[in-house]
Structure formats: structure tokens, C-alpha cells
NUMI-718582 format. One line per field, with one value per residue (C-alpha): residue in one letter; x negated, y negated, z negated; residue number from 1. Coordinates in nm, 4 decimals. Example, Ala and Ser with C-alpha at 12.3 -4.5 7.8 and 13.67 -1.06 7.14 Angstrom:
<atoms>
type A, S
xx -1.2300, -1.3670
yy 0.4500, 0.1060
zz -0.7800, -0.7140
seq 1, 2
</atoms>
This chain:
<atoms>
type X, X, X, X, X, X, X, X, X, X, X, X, X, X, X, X, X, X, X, X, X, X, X, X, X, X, X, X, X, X, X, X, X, X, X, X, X, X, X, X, X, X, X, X, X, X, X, X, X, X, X, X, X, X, X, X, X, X, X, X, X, X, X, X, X, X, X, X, X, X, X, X, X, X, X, X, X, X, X, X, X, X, X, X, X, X, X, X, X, X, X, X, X, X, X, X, X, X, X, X, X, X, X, X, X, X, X, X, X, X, X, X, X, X, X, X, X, X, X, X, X, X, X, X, X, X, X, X, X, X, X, X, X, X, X, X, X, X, X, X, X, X, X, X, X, X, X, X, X, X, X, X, X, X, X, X, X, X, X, X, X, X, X, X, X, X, X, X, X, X, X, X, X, X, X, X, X, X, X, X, X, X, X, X, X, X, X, X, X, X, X, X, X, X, X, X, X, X, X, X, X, X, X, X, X, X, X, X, X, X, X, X, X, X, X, X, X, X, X, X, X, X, X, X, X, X, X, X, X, X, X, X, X, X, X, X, X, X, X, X, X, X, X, X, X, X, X, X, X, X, X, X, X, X, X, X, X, X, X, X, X, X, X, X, X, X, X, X, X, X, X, X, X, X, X, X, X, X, X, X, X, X, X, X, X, X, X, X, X, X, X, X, X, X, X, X, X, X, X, X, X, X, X, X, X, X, X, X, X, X, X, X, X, X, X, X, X, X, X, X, X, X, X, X, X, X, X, X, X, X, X, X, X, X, X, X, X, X, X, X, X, X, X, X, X, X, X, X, X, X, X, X, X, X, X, X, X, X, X, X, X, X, X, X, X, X, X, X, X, X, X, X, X, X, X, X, X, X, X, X, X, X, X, X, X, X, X, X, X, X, X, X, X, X, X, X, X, X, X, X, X, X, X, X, X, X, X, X, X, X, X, X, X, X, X, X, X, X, X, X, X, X, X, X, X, X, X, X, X, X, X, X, X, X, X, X, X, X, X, X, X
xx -7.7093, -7.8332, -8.1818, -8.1589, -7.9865, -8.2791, -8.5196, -8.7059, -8.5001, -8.1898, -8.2814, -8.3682, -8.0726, -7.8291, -8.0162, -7.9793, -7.5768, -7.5780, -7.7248, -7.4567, -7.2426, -7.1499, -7.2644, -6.8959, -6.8192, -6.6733, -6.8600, -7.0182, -7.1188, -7.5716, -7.6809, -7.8642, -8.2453, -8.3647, -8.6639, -8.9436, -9.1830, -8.9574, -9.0396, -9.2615, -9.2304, -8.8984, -9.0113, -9.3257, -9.6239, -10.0058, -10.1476, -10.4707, -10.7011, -10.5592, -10.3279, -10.0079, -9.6915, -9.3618, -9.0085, -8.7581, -8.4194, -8.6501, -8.9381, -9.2022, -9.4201, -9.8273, -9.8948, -10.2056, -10.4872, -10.5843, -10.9016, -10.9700, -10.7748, -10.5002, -10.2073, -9.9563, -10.1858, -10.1962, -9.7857, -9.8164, -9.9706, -9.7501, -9.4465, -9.5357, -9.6134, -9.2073, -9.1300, -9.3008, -9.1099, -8.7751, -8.8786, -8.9707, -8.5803, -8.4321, -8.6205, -8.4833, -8.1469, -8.1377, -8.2751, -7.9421, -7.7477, -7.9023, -7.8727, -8.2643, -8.4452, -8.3436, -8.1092, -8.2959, -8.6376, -8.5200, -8.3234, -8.6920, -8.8046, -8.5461, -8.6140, -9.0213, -8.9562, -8.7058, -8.9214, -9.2559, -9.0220, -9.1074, -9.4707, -9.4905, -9.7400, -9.5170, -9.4003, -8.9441, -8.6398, -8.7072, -8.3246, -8.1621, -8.4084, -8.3832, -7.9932, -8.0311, -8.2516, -7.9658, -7.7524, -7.9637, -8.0647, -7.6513, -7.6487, -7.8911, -7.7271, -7.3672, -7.5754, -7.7163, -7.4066, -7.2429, -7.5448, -7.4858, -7.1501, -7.2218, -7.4815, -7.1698, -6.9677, -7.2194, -7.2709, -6.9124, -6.8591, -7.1455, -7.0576, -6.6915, -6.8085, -7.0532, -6.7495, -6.5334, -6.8125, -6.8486, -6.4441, -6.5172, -6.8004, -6.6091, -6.2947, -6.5363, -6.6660, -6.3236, -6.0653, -6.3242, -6.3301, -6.4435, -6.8279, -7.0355, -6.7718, -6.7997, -7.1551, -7.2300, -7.0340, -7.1936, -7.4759, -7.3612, -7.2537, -7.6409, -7.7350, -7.5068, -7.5787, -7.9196, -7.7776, -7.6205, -7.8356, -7.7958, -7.6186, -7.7882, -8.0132, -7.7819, -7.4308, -7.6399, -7.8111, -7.4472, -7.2685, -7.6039, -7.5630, -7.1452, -7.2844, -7.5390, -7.3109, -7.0687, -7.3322, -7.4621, -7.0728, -6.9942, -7.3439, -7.2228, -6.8546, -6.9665, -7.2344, -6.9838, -6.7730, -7.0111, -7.1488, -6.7464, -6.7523, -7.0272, -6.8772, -6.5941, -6.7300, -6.9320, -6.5970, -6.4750, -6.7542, -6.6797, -6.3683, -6.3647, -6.6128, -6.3426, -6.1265, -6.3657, -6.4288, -6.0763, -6.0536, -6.3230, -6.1560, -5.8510, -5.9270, -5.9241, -5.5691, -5.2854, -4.9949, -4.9175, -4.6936, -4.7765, -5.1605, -5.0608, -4.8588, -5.1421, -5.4068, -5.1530, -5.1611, -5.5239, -5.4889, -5.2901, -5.5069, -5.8255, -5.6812, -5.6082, -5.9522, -6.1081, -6.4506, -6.7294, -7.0883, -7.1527, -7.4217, -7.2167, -6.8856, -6.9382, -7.0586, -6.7753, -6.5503, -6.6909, -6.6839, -6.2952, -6.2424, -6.3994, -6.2302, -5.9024, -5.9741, -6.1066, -5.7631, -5.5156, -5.7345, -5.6650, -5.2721, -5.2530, -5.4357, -5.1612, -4.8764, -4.8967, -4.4950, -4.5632, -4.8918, -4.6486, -4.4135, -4.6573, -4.8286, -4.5260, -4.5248, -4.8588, -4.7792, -4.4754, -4.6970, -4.9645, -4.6956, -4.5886, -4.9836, -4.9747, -4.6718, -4.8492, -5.1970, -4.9782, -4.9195, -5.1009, -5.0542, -5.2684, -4.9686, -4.6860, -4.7601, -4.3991, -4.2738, -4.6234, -4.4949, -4.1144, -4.2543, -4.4917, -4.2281, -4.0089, -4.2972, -4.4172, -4.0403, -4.0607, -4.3628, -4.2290, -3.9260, -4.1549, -4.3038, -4.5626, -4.8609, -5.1149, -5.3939, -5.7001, -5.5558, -5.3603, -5.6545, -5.7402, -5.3595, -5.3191, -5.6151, -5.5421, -5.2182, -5.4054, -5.6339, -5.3661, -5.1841, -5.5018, -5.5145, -5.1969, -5.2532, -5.6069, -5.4248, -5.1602, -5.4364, -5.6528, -5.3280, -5.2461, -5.6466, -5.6034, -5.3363, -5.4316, -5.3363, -5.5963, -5.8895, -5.7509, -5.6968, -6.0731, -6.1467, -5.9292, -6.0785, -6.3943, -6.3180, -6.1235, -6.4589, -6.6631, -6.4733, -6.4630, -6.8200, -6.8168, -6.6282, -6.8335, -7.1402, -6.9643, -6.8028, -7.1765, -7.3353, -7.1127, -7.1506, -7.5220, -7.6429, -7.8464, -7.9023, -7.5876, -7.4733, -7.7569, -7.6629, -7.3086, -7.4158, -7.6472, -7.3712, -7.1502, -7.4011, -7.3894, -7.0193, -7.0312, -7.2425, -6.9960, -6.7275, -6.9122, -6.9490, -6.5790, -6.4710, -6.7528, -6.5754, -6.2055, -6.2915, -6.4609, -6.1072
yy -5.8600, -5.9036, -5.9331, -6.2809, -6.3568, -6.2000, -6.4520, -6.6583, -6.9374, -6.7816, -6.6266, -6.9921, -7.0768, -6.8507, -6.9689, -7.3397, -7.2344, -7.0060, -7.2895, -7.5039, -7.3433, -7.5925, -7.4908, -7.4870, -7.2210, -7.5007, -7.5064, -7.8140, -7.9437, -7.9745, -8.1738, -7.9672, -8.0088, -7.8976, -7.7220, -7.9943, -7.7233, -7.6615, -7.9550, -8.1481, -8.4572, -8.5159, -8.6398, -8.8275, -8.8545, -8.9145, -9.2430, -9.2374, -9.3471, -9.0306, -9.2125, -8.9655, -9.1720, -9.0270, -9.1383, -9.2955, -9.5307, -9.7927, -9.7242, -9.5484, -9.5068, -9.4313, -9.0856, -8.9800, -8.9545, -8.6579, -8.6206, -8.2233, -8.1484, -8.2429, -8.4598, -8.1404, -7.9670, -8.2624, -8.2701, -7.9369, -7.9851, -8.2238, -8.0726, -7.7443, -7.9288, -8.0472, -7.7618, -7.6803, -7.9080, -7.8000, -7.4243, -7.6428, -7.7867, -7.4238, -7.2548, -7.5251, -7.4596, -7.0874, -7.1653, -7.3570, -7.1367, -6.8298, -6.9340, -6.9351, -7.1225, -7.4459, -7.6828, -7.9395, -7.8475, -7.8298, -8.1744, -8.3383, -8.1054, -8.2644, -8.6007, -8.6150, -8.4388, -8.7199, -8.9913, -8.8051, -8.8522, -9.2142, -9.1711, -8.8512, -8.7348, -8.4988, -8.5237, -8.4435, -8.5385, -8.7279, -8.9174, -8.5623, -8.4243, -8.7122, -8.6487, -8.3334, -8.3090, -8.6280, -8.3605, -8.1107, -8.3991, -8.4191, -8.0390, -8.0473, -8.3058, -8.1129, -7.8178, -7.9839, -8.1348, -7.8090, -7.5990, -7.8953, -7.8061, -7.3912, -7.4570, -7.7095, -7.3797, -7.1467, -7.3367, -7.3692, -7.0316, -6.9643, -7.2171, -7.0541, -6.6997, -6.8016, -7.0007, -6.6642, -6.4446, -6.7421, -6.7152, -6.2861, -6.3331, -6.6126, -6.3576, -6.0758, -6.2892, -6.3963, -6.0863, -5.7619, -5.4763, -5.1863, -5.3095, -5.0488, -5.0926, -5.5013, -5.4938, -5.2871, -5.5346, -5.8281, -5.6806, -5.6334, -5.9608, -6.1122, -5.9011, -6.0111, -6.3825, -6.3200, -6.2082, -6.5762, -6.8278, -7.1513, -7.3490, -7.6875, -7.6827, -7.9104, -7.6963, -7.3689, -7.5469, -7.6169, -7.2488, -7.0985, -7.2091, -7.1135, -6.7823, -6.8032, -6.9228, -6.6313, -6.3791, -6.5139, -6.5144, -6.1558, -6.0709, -6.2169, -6.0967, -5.7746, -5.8030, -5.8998, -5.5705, -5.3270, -5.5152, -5.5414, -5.1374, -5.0762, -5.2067, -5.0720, -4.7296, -4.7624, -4.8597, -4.5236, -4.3194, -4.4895, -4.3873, -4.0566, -3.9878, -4.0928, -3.8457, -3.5705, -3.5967, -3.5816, -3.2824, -3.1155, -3.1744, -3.0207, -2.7133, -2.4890, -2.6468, -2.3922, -2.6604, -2.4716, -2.6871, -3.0547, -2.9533, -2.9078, -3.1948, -3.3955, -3.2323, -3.2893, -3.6758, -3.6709, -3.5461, -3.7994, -4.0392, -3.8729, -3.9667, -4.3344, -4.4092, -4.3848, -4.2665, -4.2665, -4.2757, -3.9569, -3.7836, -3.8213, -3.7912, -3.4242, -3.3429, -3.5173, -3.3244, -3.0135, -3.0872, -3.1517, -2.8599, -2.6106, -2.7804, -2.7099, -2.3950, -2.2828, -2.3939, -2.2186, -1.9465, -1.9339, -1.9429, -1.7348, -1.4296, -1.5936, -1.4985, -1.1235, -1.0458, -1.1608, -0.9802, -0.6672, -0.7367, -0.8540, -0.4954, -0.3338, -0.5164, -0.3873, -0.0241, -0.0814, -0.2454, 0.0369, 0.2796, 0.1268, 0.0792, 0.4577, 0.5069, 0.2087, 0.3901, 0.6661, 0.5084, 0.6044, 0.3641, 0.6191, 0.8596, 0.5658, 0.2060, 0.1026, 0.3293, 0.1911, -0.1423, -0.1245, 0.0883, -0.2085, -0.4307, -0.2481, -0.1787, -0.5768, -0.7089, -0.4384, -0.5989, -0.9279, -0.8378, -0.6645, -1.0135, -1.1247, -0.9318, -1.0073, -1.2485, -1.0115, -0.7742, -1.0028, -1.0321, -0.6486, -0.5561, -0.8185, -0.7254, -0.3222, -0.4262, -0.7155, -0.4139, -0.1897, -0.4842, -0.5556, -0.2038, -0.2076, -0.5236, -0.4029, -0.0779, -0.3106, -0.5154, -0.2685, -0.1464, -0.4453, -0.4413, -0.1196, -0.2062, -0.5372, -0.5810, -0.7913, -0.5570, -0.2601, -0.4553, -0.5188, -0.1822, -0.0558, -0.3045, -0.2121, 0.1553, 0.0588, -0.1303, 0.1826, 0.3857, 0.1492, 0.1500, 0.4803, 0.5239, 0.2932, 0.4573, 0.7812, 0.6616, 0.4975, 0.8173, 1.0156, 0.7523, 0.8190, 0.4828, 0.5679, 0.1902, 0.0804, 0.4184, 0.3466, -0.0261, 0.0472, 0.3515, 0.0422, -0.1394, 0.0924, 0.1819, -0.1466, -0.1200, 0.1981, 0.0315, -0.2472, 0.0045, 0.1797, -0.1329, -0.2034, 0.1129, 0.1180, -0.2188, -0.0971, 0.1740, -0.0096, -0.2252
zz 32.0841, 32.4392, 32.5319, 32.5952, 32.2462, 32.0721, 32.2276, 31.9650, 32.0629, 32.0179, 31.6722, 31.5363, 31.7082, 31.4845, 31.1818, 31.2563, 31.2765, 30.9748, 30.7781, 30.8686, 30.6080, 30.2815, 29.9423, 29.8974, 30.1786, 30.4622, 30.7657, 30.8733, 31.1813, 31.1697, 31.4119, 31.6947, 31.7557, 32.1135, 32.0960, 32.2019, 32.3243, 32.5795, 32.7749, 32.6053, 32.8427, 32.7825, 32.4125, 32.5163, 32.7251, 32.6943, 32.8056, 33.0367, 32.7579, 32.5865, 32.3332, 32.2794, 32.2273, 32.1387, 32.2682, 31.9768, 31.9776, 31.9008, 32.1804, 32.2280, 31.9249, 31.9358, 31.6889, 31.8132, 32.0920, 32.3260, 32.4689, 32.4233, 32.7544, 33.0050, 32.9090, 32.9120, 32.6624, 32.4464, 32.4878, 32.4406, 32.0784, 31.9333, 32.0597, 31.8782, 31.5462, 31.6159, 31.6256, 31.3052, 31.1281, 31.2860, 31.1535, 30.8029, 30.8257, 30.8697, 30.5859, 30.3368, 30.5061, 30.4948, 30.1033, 30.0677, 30.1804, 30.0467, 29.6901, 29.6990, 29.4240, 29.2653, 29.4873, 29.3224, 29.4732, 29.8086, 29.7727, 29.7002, 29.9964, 30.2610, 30.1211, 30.1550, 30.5071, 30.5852, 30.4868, 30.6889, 31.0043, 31.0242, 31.1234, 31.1989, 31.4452, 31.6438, 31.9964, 32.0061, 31.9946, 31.6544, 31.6077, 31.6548, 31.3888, 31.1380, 31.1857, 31.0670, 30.7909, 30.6622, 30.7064, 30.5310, 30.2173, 30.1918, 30.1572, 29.9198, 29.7471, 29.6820, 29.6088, 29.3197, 29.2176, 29.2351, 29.0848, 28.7614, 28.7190, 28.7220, 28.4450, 28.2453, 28.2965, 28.1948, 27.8892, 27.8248, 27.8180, 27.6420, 27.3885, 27.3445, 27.3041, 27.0066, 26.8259, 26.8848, 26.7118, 26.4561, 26.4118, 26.3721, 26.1763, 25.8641, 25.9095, 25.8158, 25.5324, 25.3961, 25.4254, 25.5033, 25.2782, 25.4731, 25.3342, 25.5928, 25.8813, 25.8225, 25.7689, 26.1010, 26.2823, 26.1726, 26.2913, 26.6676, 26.6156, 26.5353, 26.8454, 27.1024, 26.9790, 27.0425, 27.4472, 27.4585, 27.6323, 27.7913, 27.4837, 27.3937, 27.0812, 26.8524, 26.9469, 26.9006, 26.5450, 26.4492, 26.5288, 26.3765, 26.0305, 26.0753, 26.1265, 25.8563, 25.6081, 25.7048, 25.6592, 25.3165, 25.1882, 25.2577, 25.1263, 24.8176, 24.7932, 24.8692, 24.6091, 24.3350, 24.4507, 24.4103, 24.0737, 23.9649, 24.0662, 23.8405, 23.5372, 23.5813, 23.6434, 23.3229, 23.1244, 23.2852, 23.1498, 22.7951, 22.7881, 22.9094, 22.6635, 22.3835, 22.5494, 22.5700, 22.1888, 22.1192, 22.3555, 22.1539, 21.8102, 21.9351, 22.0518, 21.6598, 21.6472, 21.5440, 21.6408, 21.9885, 22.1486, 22.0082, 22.0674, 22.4496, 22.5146, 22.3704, 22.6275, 22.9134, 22.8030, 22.7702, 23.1389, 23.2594, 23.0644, 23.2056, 23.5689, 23.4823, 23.3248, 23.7109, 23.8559, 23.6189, 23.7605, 23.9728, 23.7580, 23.4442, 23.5708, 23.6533, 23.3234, 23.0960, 23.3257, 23.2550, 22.8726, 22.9136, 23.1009, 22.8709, 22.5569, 22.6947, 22.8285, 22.4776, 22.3239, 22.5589, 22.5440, 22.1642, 22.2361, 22.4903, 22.2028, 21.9774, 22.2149, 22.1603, 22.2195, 22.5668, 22.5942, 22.5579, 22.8433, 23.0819, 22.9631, 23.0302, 23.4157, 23.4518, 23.4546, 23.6496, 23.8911, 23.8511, 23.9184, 24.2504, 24.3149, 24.3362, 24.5727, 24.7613, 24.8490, 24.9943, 25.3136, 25.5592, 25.8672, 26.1372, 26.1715, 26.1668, 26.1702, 26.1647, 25.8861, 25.7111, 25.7217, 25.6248, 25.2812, 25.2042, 25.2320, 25.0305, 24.7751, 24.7732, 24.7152, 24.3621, 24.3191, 24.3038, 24.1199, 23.7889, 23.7351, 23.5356, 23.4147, 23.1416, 23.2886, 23.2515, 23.4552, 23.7589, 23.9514, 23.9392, 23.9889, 24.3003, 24.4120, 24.5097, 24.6448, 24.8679, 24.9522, 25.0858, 25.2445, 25.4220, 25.5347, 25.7122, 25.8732, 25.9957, 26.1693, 26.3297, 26.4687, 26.5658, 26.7638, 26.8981, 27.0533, 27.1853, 27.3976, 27.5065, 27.8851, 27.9913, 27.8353, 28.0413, 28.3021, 28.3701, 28.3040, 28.6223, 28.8160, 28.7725, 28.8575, 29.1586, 29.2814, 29.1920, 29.4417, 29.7354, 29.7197, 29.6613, 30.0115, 30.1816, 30.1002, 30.2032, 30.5477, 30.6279, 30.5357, 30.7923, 31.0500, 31.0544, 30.8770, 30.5569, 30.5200, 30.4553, 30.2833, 30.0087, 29.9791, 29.9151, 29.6499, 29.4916, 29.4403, 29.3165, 29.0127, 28.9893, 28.8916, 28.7432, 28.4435, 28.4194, 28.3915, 28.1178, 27.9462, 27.9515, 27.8677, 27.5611, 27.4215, 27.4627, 27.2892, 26.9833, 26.9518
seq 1, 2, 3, 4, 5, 6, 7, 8, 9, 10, 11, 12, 13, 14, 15, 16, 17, 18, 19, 20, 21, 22, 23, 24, 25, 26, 27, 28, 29, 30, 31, 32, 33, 34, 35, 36, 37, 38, 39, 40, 41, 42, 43, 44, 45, 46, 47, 48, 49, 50, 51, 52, 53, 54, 55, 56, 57, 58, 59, 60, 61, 62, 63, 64, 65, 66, 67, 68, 69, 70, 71, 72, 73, 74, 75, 76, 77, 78, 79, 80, 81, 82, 83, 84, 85, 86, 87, 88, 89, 90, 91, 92, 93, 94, 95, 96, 97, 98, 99, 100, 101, 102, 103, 104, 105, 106, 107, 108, 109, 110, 111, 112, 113, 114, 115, 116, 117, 118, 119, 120, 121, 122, 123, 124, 125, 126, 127, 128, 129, 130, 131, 132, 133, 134, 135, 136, 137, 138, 139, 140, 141, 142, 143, 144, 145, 146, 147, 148, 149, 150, 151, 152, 153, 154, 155, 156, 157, 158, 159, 160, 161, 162, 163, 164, 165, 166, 167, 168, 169, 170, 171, 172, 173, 174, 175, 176, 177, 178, 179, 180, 181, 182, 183, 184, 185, 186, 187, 188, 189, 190, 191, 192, 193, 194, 195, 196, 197, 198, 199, 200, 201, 202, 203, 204, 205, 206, 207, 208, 209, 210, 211, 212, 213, 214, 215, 216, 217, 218, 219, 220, 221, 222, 223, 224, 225, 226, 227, 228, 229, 230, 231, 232, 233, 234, 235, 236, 237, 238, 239, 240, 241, 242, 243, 244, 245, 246, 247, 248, 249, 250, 251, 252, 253, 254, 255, 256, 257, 258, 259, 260, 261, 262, 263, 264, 265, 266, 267, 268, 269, 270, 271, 272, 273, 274, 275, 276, 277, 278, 279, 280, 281, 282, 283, 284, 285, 286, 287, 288, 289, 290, 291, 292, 293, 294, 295, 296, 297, 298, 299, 300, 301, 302, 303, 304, 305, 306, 307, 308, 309, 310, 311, 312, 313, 314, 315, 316, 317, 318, 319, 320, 321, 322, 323, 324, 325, 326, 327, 328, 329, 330, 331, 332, 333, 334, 335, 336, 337, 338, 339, 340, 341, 342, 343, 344, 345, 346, 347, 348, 349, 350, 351, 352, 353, 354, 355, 356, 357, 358, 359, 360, 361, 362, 363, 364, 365, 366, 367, 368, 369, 370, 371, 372, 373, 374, 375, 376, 377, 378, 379, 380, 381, 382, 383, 384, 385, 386, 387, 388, 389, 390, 391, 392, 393, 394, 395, 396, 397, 398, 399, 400, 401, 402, 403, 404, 405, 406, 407, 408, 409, 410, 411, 412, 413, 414, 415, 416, 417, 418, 419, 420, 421, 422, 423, 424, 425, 426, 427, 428, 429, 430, 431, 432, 433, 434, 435, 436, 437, 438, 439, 440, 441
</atoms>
């Protein structure tokens, strides 16, 4: 901007055009209004008895008198008060077109400001100014109009986004069953609603009691569920309690194999009954358990030819035990683990051993198992690349310090030569650090 554009009257100037802008984004064309303080006399003059008249397309009109000073003060006066309301005119338009306040205020503004024109005590080019502040009352006027139809919109969409959570909210009630996952919704639901403004008081009455009415019926569905759950759950724990005392009469049976079939059905019908409350469910369960563990307990002593195979197995099995805590995987991993191989595939072969002693039996043979695979892993850490990798690092660093504090020590510059030896202690306990953990693989 020039110096001469930022004069006052070419800032009001820019304003006056900036406001000429349409609520709708058109320009318009606003009538110009010369600045009457300018050259007052242009706009009217002051009579020798000191009356003040200003110039209009109907004549000259009396608005005033003057008697505190010459006739181009008194011009002066009123011409300034013009200008006044020209400034008045602009701020209303800038509010227009600023988005500033309610359209509807400033509409009522332009129009007492129009109607003031008629006698108003101000010295200016008055048909020019009523032209625009028309202009500026039409302005007003569209803005209004337009500002209506945002709030319709507003509304509408405010209306449609409560009737989609209403829709949500009566599809929740009718088809959810996922009780916390519905329930949490409906609750986001209730708090966006509460977001929602601007929907009139009978529409919002209306969706309201939609939603209400949603609410209240999964409330009550969900209600009926977890009362439905609860009788069935106590028809569980009556009849798993029937099965339990049938499980506990049949556990002195000598029948073998009709007495097991039976506790396989009562298994089966032990599944089917369903969930019984938590804090009894547990403890039927544990009644079952025990009375069919104290039955095949009883046939298992009653099965004494098997007893003596699976006897036999378990000296086989102790036998190969022996060869089996032989190997020794420090001197040669790889033979170590072709002879466990060989040794587990005997092992497998033997088969079954009495019951009492599988867990012992499977147990060493885990244990030497676990041995070998502890010696290959330890290997395998030993001779991880990265691990040594670091550790060569850090020695090469050592000695390049090393030299640097040795070339600077020869060159005369103790300074540098005990920097560099700082920093290679520095590495030399980083070394020792790495060296300490590749060691401890």
C-alpha cells in the first residue's frame, strides 16, 4: 500500500468496497458516499442569523443553528457528525459481511438509521447516503433470509441424526444380544443426544420418548435373559446333583466295563445339563471327579496281568535310563544327540509302564533330554556372530585410541594424548563387559 492509500480516507474507502460483498458471495455495487468533511460547503451552508441548512433533492432543509463560531466551523460540525453516520453505515456493513452477530440486529440497525436520515441534523451528501444504507437494509435483509434457512438446515440435520440414533437405539432393543456391548452403546447414544441442539421442542418431545421406549425395552428383554439364565442355571445345578449321586453309588461297583460306559454317559450327560451357578458348580464338579476317579482307581488294582507287563516296560525303560545318563554332550554334542535319538525311539517302542511310576520314568529321560538340549544351546550362544562381533569392535576402538593417545604423546601434546587414553578406558571397560557376557553364554 502506498502512503496515500493508507490515508484515513482511503482505509474507509476499502471498507465501504469490502462491504459491498452479498451475504451470498456476489459483489454488489454500494452506492458511494463522499466524505462531507471534505468540503463541507458543498452539502450546505450557515445562514447569517446562524441557522445551518443542509442541501437535499428536495431543497434545502433547516437542521440546526450556529452561533459558537464562524459559518465554516459550524459546516465544519455537521459535516463531521455525517461523517459519523457514514462510519455508523460501514460498521453494520463490515458486521454483514463478517458474519458478526445476528443479521437480524443489524437489519433493525439499517432501518432506524434509514428512517433518522429524514431529519437528521447533519450537513452531506444525504441522497447518496440514504442510497446506501437502502442498499445496506437490502443486505441485511438477504442476510436474514439466508441466516433463516442455515438455522432450517441446522435443524434438519439435527432432526435426522436424532431419528438415526432413534433407528440404532429400537434395533438395539429388538435384535441385540451382546447385553454389555449394547448397553455401552446406548449409552454413547444418550450422550451424543445430549450434543444435539437446535431441534424444536415438540420433534425433540416426540424422538425422546422413541428413545425412551427403546431403552425401557432392552432393559426389559435383557432383564428376562438374565432371569431366564438363572433358572436355567438352577435346573443345571439340580440335575447335576442327580448325576453326582449316581456317580457316588457307582464307584464300589465290580461290573468293570458296564460301570464305565455308564460314567462316560454320565459325562456326556454332565456336559448337556449346562452351567450351574459359579459357587456350586465347582463343587458338584469336584464331587464327580473324585467319584470316578475312586472307581477306575479300583479297576485299574483289579487289572493286575497288565500291572505285570507295564512292570516289565518299566525295567526295560530303567535299563535304557542307564545307557541314557551315559552321554555326556561336553566331549561330543553331535554323537550326544544321534544316541538320544536312538535311545528315545527304544523308548517309545517298550510302551506302556504302570501309572505310579510314568511320571518318575518320563521324568529322568525329560531330564537327560533337557541336558542335551541345554549343551546345544549353550553352543549355539557361544558362537553367536553378532555377540563376538561387538566384542571385536570394541577392541578395535581400544587400540585406535590407544594410538592416538600414543601419536599425541610423541607429537608433544599431553592434552590430547590423555583425552584419547580417557577414552580408550572408556572402551576398555566396555570390552570387559562384552567379553564378561560372552563368556557367561
Amino acid at each position: 500500500m502506498t502512503h496515500q492509500d493508507s490515508t484515513p480516507e482511503a482505509v474507509a474507502h476499502k471498507a465501504t468496497a469490502d462491504s459491498t460483498t452479498s451475504t451470498t458471495g456476489s459483489p454488489t455495487a454500494a452506492p458511494a458516499v463522499p466524505t462531507a468533511s471534505a468540503d463541507p460547503a458543498k452539502w450546505g451552508r450557515v445562514d447569517t442569523d446562524g441557522t445551518v441548512y443542509v442541501f437535499t433533492p428536495e431543497g434545502e432543509r433547516a437542521i440546526g443553528s450556529w452561533q459558537a463560531g464562524d459559518a465554516a466551523e459550524g459546516l465544519a460540525h455537521y459535516a463531521r457528525r455525517f461523517d459519523d453516520v457514514v462510519t455508523e453505515v460501514e460498521l453494520l456493513e463490515t458486521r454483514l459481511t463478517t458474519h458478526a452477530g445476528e443479521p437480524k440486529h443489524t437489519l433493525s440497525s439499517a432501518r432506524h438509521l434509514r428512517e433518522s436520515l429524514t431529519d437528521a441534523a447533519v450537513v452531506g451528501d444525504l441522497a447518496a447516503l440514504a442510497a446506501r444504507v437502502d442498499h445496506l437494509v437490502e443486505r441485511a435483509q438477504h442476510a436474514v433470509e439466508g441466516a433463516k434457512h442455515e438455522k432450517e438446515r441446522a435443524r434438519a440435520n439435527a432432526v435426522a441424526r436424532k431419528e438415526e440414533l432413534v433407528s440404532e437405539a429400537e434395533q438395539i432393543a429388538a435384535e441385540a444380544t451382546q447385553w454389555k456391548a449394547a448397553g455401552d452403546r446406548l449409552r454413547q447414544i444418550l450422550d451424543e443426544w445430549k450434543t444435539i441442539k437446535g431441534v424444536d421442542r415438540k420433534t425433540d418431545e416426540q424422538l425422546w420418548r422413541r428413545f425412551s421406549k427403546a431403552r425401557d425395552a432392552f432393559s426389559r428383554r435383557r432383564g428376562s435373559h438374565f432371569a431366564e439364565l438363572d433358572r436355567q442355571r438352577a435346573a443345571s445345578k439340580a440335575r447335576k446333583q442327580e448325576l453326582v449321586e449316581e456317580a457316588e453309588a457307582l464307584t464300589e461297583s465290580s461290573d468293570w466295563g458296564a460301570t464305565a460306559n455308564r460314567y462316560k454317559q454320565l459325562m456326556s450327560e454332565w456336559k448337556a445339563a449346562g452351567r450351574a451357578p459359579k459357587d456350586s458348580d465347582e463343587a458338584l464338579w469336584q464331587r464327580f471327579r473324585a467319584a470316578q476317579d475312586r472307581f477306575f482307581s479300583r479297576r485299574s488294582e483289579a487289572f493286575s496281568e497288565r500291572d505285570a507287563e507295564y512292570a516289565a516296560n518299566a525295567k526295560l525303560k530303567e535299563e535304557l535310563l542307564a545307557e541314557a545318563e551315559q552321554i555326556d554332550p561336553s566331549s561330543d554334542l553331535k554323537a550326544a544327540q544321534g544316541q538320544l535319538q536312538r535311545i528315545q525311539e527304544r523308548w517309545d517302542e517298550i510302551g506302556k509302564v504302570p501309572r505310579e511310576r510314568m511320571r518318575e520314568l518320563e521324568g529322568r529321560l525329560r531330564s537327560i533330554a533337557e541336558r542335551v538340549r541345554s549343551a546345544a544351546d549353550a553352543q549355539w550362544r557361544r558362537t553367536d556372530p553378532e555377540a563376538q562381533a561387538r566384542v571385536d569392535q570394541f577392541r578395535e576402538r581400544v587400540e585406535q585410541f590407544e594410538a592416538q593417545a600414543e601419536k599425541a604423546r610423541s607429537a608433544g601434546d599431553e592434552r590430547r594424548a590423555k583425552q584419547a587414553e580417557e577414552q580408550a578406558q572408556q572402551w576398555r571397560e566396555w570390552l570387559a563387559a562384552a567379553e564378561q557376557a560372552l563368556a557367561s553364554r
